[in-house]
PASEBA-1860 file (N, C-alpha, C; in nm, 3 decimals):
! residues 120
1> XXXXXXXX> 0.084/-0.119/0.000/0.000/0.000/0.000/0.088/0.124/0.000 ~ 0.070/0.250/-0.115/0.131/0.366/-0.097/0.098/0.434/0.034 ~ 0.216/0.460/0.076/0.201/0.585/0.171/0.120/0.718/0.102 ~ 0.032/0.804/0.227/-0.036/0.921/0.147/0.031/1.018/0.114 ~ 0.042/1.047/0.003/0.125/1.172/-0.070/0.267/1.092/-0.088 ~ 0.274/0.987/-0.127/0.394/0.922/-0.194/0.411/0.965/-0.340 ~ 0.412/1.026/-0.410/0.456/1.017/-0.600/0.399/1.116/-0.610 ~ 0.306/1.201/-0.506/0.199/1.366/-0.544/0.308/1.415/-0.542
9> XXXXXXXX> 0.272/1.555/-0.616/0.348/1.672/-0.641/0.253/1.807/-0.623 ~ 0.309/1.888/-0.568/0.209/2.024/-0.513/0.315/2.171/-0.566 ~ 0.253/2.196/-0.600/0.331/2.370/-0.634/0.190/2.482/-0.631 ~ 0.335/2.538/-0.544/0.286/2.653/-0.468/0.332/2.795/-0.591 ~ 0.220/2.842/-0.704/0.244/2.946/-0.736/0.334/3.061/-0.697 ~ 0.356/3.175/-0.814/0.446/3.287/-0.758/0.361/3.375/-0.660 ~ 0.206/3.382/-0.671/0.198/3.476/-0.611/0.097/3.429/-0.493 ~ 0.135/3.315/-0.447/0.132/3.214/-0.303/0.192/3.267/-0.220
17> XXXXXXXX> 0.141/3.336/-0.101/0.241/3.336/0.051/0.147/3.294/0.110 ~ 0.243/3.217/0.208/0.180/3.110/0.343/0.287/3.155/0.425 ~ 0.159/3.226/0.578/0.230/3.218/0.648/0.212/3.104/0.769 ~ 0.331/3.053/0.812/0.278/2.950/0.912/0.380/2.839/0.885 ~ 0.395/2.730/0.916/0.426/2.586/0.893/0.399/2.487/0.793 ~ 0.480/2.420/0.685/0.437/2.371/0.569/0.492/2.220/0.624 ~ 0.412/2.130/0.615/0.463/2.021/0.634/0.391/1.918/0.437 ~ 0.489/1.846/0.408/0.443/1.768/0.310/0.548/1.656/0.300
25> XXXXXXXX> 0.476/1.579/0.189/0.533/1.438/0.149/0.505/1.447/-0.012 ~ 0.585/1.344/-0.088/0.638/1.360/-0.252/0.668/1.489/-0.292 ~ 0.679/1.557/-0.427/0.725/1.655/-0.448/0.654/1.803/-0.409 ~ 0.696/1.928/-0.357/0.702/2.042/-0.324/0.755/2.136/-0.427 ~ 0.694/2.190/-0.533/0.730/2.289/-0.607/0.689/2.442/-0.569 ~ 0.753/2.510/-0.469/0.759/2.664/-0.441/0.807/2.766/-0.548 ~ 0.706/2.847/-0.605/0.754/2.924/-0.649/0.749/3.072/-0.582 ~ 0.660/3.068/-0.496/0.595/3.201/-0.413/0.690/3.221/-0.292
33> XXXXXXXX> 0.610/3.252/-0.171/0.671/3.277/-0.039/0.615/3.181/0.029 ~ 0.725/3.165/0.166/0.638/3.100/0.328/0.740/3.200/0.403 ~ 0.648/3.228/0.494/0.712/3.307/0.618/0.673/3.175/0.734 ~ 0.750/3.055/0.727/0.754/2.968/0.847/0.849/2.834/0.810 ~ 0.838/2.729/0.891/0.892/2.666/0.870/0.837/2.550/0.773 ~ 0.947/2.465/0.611/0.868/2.351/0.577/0.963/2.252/0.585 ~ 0.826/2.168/0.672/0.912/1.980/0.688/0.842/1.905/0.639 ~ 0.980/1.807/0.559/0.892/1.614/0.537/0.921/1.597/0.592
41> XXXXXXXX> 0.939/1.434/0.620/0.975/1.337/0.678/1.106/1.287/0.658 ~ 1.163/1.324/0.770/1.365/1.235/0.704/1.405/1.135/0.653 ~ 1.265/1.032/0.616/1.260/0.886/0.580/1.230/0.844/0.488 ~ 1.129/0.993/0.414/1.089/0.977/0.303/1.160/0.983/0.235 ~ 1.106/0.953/0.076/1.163/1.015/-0.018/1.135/1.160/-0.101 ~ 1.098/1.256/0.012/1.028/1.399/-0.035/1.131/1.504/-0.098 ~ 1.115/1.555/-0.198/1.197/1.643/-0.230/1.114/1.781/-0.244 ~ 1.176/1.905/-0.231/1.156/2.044/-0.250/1.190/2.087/-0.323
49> XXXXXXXX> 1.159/2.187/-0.399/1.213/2.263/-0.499/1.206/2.401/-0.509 ~ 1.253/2.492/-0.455/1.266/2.618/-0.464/1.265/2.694/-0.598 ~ 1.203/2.725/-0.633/1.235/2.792/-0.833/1.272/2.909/-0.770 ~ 1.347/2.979/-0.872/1.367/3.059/-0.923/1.288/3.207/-0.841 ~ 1.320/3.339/-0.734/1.215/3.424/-0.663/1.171/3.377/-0.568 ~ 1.159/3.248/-0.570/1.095/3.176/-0.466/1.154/3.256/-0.296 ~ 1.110/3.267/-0.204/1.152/3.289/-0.117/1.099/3.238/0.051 ~ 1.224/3.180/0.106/1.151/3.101/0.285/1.228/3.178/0.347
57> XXXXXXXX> 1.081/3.183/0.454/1.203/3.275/0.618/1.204/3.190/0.676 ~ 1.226/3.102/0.737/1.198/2.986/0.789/1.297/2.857/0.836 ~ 1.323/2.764/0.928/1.396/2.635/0.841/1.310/2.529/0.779 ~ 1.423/2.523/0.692/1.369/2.352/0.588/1.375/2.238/0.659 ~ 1.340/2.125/0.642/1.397/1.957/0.646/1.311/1.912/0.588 ~ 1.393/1.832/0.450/1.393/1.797/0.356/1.503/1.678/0.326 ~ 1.396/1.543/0.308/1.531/1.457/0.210/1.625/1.553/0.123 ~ 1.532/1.592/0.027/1.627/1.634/-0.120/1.574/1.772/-0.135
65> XXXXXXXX> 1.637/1.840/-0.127/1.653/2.032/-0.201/1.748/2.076/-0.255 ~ 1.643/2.135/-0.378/1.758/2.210/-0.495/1.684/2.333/-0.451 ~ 1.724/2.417/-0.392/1.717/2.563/-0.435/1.768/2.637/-0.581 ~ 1.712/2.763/-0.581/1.741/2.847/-0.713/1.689/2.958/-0.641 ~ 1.645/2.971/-0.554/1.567/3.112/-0.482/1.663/3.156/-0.330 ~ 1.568/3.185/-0.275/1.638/3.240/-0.164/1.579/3.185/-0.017 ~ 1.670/3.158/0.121/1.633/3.102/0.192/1.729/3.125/0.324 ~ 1.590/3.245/0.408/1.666/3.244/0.493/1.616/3.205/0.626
73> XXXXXXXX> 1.694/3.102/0.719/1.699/2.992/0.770/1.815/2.875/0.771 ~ 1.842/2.765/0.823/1.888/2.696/0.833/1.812/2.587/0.722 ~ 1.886/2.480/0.705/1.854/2.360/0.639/1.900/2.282/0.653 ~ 1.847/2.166/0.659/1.855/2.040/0.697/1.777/1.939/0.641 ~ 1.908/1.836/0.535/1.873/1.761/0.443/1.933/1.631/0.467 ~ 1.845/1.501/0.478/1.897/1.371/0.470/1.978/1.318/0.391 ~ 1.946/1.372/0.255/2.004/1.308/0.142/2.089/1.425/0.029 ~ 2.001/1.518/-0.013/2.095/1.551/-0.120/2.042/1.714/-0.116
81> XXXXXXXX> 2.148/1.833/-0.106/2.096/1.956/-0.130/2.163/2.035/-0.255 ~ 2.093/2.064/-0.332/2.200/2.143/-0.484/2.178/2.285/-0.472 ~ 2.236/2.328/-0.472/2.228/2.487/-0.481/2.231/2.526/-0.638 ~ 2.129/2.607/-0.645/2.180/2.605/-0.822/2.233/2.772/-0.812 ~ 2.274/2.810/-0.915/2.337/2.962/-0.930/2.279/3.051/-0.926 ~ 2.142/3.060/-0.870/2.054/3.177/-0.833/2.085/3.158/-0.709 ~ 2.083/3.052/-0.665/2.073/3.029/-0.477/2.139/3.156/-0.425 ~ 2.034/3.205/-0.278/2.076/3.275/-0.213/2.053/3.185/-0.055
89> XXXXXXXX> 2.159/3.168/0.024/2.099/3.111/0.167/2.189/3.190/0.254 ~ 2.080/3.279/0.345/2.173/3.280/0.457/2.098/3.203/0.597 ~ 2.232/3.117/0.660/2.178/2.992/0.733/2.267/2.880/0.712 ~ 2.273/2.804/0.828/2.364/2.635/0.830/2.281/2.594/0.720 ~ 2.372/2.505/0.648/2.297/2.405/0.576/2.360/2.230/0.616 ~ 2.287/2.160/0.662/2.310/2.057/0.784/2.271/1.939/0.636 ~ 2.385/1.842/0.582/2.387/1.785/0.458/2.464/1.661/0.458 ~ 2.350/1.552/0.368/2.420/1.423/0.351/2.535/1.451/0.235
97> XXXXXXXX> 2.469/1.527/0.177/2.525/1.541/0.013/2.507/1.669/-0.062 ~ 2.613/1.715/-0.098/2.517/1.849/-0.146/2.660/1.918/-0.256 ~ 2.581/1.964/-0.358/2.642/2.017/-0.491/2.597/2.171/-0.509 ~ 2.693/2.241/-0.546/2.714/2.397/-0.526/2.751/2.476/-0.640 ~ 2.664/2.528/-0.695/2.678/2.598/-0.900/2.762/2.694/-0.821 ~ 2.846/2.706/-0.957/2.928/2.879/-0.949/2.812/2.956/-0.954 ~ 2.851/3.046/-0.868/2.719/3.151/-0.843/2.659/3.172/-0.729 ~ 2.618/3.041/-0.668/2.543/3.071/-0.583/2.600/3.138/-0.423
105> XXXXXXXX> 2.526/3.191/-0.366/2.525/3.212/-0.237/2.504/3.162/-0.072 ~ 2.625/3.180/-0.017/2.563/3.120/0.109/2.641/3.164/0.270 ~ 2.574/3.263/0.320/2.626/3.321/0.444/2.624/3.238/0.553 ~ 2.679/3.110/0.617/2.651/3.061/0.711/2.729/2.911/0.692 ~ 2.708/2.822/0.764/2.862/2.712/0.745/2.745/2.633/0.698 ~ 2.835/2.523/0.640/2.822/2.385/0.576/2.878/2.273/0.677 ~ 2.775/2.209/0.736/2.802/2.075/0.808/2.746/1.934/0.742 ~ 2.828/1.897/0.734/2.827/1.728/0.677/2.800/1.663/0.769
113> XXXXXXXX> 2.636/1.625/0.782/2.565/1.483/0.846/2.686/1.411/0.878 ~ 2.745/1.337/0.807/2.872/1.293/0.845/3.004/1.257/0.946 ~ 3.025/1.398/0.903/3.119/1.478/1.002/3.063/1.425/1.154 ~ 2.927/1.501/1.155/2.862/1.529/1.278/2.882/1.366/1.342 ~ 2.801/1.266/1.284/2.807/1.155/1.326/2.890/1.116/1.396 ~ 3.028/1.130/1.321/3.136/1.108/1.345/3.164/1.162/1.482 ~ 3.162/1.287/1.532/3.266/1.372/1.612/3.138/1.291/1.762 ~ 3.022/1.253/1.744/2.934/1.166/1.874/2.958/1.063/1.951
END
């Protein structure tokens, strides 16, 4: 039996603001605003997608995020975070895996899930 919201996909228009807490499962396409925090599940397989303007005040946790927008907050990803060359983040970004375009931006440190494990 699928889990609910396993393979859905939801996008949030440009001219979408939510303020408050976003919680979801399968794909998250933001193109608008949230002034709060959005979480999946660390187990899932949920990914986010920030386009392009997009903008969070908030923190993330997220298996998988590609930003292209802006995000300010911390983040925190199980599996994989890409920054593409619009990315703006200021905030930790707390990462299993994560790939970084020339271009992008990011005021705040990079910790490797990893690492962390490790130093416990």
């Amino acid at each position: 039996m699928a889990k609910k919201g396993a393979g859905a996909a939801s996008l949030f228009e440009a001219d979408i603001e939510v303020v408050g807490d976003v919680s979801f499962a399968g794909e998250l396409y933001l193109q608008g605003r949230v002034n709060g925090n959005i979480m999946a599940p660390g187990e899932s397989g949920a990914s986010l997608f920030l386009q392009e303007h997009s903008e969070v005040n908030g923190e993330i946790r997220a298996p998988t995020l590609v930003v292209s927008g802006r995000v300010a907050g911390d983040i925190y990803s199980t599996r994989r975070v890409t920054l593409k060359s619009s990315a703006d983040v200021v905030g930790n970004i707390h990462y299993a895996e994560i790939l970084v375009e020339e271009g992008a931006s990011v005021n705040g440190m990079l910790v490797s899930l990893g690492q962390t494990e490790q130093k416990l």
